[in-house]
N, C-alpha and C positions, 0 to 999 in steps of 0.2 A: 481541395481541402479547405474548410472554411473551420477558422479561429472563433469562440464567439466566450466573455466573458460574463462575465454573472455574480452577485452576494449570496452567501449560503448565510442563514440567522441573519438577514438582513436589516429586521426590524428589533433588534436585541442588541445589548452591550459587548457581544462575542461574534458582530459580522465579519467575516475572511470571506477573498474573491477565491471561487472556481471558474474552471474553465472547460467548454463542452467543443472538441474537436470534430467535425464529420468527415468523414471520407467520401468519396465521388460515386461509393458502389456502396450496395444491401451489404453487411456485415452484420457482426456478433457488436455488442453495446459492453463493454470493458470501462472498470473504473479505479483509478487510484486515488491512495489517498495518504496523507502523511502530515508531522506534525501534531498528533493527538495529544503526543507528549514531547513540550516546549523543548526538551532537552538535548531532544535526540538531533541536532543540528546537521549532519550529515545530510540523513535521510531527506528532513525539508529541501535542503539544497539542493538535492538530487532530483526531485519531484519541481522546484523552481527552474533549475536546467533544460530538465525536458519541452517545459514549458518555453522555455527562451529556444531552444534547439528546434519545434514546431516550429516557433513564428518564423524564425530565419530559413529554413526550408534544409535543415540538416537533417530533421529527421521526418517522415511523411507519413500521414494515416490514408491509407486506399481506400479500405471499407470500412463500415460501420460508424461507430462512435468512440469515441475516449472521452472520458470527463476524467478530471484531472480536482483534486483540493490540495494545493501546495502546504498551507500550513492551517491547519484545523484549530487550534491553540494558539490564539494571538496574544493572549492573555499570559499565558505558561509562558510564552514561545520569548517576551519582553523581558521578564525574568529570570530566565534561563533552568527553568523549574522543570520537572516531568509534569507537576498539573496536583489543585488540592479545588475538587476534588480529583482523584484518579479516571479522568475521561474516558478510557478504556476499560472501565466496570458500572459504564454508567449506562449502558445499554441492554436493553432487554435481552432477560434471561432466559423465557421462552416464547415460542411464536406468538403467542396474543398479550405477552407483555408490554411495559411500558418504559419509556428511557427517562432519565433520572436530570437529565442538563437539557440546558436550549440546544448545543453543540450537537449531542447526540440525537434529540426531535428532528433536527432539521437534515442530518444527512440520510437519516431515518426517511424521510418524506424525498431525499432527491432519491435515494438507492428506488422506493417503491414507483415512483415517476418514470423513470428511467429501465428498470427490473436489469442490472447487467448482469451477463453471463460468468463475467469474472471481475475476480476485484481483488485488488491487491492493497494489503496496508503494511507501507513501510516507516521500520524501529531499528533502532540498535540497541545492543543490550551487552551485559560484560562477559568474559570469557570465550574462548576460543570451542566451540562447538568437537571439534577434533580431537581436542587435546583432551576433552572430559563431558563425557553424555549428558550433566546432567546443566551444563551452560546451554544458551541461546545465541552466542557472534556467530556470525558467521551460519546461519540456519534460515529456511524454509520451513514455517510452521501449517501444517494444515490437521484438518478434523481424521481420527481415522475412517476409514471410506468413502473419503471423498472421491469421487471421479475426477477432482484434478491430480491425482495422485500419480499418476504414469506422469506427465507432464511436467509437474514440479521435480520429479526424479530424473527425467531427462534432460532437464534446462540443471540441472545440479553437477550432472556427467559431462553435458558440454562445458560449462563455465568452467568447472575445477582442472579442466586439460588446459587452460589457459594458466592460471595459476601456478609459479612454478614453486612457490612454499609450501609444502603438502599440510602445515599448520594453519593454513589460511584455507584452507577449502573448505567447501559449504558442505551440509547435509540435512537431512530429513527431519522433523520431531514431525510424530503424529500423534496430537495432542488439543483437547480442547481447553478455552479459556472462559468460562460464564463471565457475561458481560461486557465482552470484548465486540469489538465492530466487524471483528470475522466471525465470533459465532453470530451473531446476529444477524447479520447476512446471508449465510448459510442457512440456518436456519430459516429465517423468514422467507427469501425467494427460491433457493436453491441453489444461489451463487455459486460456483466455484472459487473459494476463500483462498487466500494464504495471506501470511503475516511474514514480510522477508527483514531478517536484523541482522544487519554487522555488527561486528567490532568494537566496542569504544576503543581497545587499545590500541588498534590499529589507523595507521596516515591518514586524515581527515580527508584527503583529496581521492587516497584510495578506496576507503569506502563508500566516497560519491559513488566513484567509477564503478565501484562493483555495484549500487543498487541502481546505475541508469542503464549497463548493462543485463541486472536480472528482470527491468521492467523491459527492454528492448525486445529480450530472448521471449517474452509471455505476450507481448504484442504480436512479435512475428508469429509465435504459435500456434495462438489465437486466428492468425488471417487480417490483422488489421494494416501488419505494414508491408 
């Protein structure tokens, strides 16, 4: 496994380090991403974790690729903002669109470099998914008909036997968002998208735990660990 790190917007006022993982064997090209909105303080955590958990040899990519954007929003992220403007609607609306920020240009250009099969952009949002359909904590958002859709409902079924609060359990929206870095992805290569959000009102430490477990569950899936 070799670590290799890199500037996304590097020649702009909004550069943030990624980081492009390989494994020892041909795999599938997987990409996360987190921090679009400054706020969401978990989620970066959990995305800078994984990162420190790679280098230390806790956790191991075999095949393919991972690239990794810990906090996309350096700018949000110093503030403690969600992001003005709104990062996640600054991205094209349809396949021959065009993105609205340097942020959005630029992941826009590593996604088409790279073309991964899947991608995950993790959020938290309020409300407990469980408790009232029409909240996002605690959820897996993807497009309806995506082909990651067996998958994201499977990694939802294993995680939630772990959980013994049946209020904290995850589930499905099948749901698009214009402008968002899942639809655009989706859309433009064929990614398999999802957007995973916990909690705000839930243990800061626990909802690390739960997004470094939902990206672990989509790695192994995937065939990369």
């Amino acid at each position: 496994m070799i670590i290799e790190n890199y500037t996304l917007a590097s020649s702009t006022s909004h550069a943030t380090p990624y980081y492009v993982i390989s494994g020892g064997l041909p795999g599938p090209v997987f990409m996360v991403v987190s921090g679009i909105h400054g706020n969401e303080t978990a989620s970066i955590r959990a995305a800078k974790n994984i990162v420190n958990h790679l280098r230390q040899g806790e956790l191991y990519i075999y095949r393919g690729t991972l690239i990794i954007v810990p906090l996309m929003n350096q700018k949000a992220y110093r503030k403690r903002i969600r992001g003005v403007p709104d990062l996640n609607r600054t991205f094209p609306r349809t396949r021959n669109g065009s993105a609205k920020h340097p942020l959005s240009v630029a992941l826009l250009q590593l996604v088409r470099r790279y073309r991964p099969t899947w991608y995950l952009d993790l959020h938290e949002a309020n409300g407990l998914s469980q408790r009232n359909p029409k909240r996002l904590g605690q959820s897996i958002i993807i497009k309806p008909g995506s082909q990651g859709t067996v998958t994201a409902r499977r990694i939802i079924k294993d995680i939630n036997r772990t959980i013994a609060n049946t209020s904290y359990h995850f589930n499905i929206r099948l749901r698009e968002r214009p402008g968002s870095s899942r639809a655009a992805v989706s859309r433009i290569i064929g990614a398999k998208a999802f957007t995973v959000e916990t909690c705000w009102s839930l243990d800061r430490d626990l909802r690390i735990r739960y997004q470094i477990d939902i990206v672990s569950r989509f790695l192994r899936s995937a065939g990369l660990m």
